[in-house]
N, C-alpha and C positions, 0 to 999 in steps of 0.2 A: 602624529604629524609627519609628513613627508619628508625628504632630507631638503630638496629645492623651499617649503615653507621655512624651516630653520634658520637655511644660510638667510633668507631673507628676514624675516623676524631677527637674527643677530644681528644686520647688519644696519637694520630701521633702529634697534635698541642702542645701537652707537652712534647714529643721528648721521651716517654715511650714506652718498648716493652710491650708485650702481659705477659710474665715472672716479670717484676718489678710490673704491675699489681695484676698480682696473689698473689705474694709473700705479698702485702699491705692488699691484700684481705684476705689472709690464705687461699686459693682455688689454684685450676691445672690452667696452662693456657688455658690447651682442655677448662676448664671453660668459660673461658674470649674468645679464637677462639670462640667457639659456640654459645656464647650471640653476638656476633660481626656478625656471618656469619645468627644468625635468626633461629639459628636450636631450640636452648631453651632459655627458658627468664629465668631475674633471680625473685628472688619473692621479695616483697615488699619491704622489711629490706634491702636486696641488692640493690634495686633502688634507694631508699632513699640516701645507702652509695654512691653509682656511681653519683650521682643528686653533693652531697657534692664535693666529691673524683674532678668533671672535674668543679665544678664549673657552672652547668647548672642544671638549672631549670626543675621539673618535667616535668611542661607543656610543657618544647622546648623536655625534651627528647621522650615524647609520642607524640608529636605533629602529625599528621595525619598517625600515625601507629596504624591499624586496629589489624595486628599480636599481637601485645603487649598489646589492651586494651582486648582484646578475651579473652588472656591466663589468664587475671588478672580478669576477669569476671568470668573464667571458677574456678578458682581456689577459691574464693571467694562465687561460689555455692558449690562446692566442701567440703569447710567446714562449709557451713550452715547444708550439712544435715548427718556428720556426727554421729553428737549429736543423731540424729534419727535413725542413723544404729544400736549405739552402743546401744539403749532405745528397739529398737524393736529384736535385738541379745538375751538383759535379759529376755526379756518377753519369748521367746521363750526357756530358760532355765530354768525358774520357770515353765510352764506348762512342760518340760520333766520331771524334777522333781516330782513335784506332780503327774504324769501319773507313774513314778517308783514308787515312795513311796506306791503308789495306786497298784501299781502289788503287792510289797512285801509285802501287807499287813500292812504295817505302819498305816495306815491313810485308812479310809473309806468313800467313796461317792457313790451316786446312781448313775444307768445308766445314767440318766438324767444328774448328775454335769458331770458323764466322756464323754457326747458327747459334750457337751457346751465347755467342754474343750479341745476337738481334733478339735471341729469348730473354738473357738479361734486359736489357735495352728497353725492351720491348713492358717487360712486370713493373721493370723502374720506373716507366713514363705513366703505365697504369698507375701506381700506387702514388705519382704526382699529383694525376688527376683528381683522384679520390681524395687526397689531401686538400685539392682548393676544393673541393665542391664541398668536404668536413668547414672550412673556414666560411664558406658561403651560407651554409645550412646555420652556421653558428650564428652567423650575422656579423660578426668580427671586421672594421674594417680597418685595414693593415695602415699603417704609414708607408710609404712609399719611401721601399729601399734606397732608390736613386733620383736624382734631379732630370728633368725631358734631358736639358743641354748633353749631360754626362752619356745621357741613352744614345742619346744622335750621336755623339762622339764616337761611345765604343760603336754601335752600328757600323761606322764610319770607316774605323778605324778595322776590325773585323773584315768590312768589303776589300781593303784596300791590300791586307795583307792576304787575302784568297786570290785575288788577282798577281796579285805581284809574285807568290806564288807558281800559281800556272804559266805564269810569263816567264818566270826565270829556269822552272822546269822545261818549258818549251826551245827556249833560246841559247839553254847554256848546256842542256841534255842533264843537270846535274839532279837526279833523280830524290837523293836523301834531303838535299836543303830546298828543292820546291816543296816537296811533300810536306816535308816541315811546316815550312810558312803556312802552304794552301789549310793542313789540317787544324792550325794556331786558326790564322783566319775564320776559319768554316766556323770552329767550337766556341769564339769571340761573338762572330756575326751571330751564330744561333743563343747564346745565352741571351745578349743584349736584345736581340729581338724577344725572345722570351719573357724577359723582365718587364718591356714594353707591354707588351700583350697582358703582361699582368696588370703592371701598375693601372691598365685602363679598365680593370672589374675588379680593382681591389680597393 
């Protein structure tokens, strides 16, 4: 028997609709329909509650359902290597930084530090990539780190301190505190756009 046949078979064996369920749960019925019919599983915290909730046993309720140990496998790799998304994301906002600070003058390096640092840069951004197309291949689909509002925000807020910025670099000649700003800005504006661009294939 499939684990979606079970919860349903429990839940008919306690003379419960799909609606008394949900409302126990604080979730939709669609909810409870679609763990039932095998379209989505629920994540671990909810198995655990449903294990409680009919009175069965983790192992009977996974018991030779492949679908359900998959999802739990997959989701479980899924936040092992977030950790590494979000580690190889910084890295590649301190080298744009230091590459701005480096344009405006802020901060000085040889040829030599600025290739060393567009070949770092450069492997980091690969090994990003290869990282979401690993998450894509998996089929894993993420929870969205951030809310749109928050995205539009920091965008927002990122454009505004790039500007402000090269304005006050311009206006006041003071070279270390525009650079500053412009390069906070740049490294704001490009994460948050980056998260955007995610959240929308993730």
């Amino acid at each position: 028997m499939k684990f979606g046949d079970r919860l349903k078979n429990a839940r008919t064996e306690m003379n419960l609709t799909q609606e008394q369920v949900a409302n126990d749960f604080f979730i939709t019925r669609q909810t409870i329909s679609s763990w039932e019919n095998e379209k989505t599983y629920p994540d671990i915290a909810s198995l655990i509650k449903l294990s409680d909730y009919y009175h069965i046993s983790l192992d009977t309720l996974l018991k030779e359902d492949s679908g359900m140990k998959e999802y739990l496998e997959k989701k479980s790799v899924e936040k092992s290597i977030l950790p590494i998304f979000i580690t190889l994301i910084i890295i590649d906002l301190l080298f744009i930084t230091l590459l701005i600070l480096k344009i405006v003058n802020v901060i000085q390096f040889n040829n030599d530090v600025v290739l060393i640092l567009n070949i770092f840069g450069t492997l980091n951004a690969i090994a990003l990539l290869q990282l979401s197309s690993f998450k894509i291949k998996l089929g894993a689909k993420s929870k969205k780190l951030i809310t749109n509002k928050k995205l539009n925000l920091g965008i927002g807020i990122g454009g505004i301190l790039l500007i402000a910025g090269m304005l006050f670099r311009l206006l006041t000649r003071q070279a270390l505190i525009g650079g500053i700003l412009t390069g906070m800005g740049f490294a704001i504006l490009v994460f948050y756009l980056f998260l955007k661009i995610h959240s929308k294939f993730s």
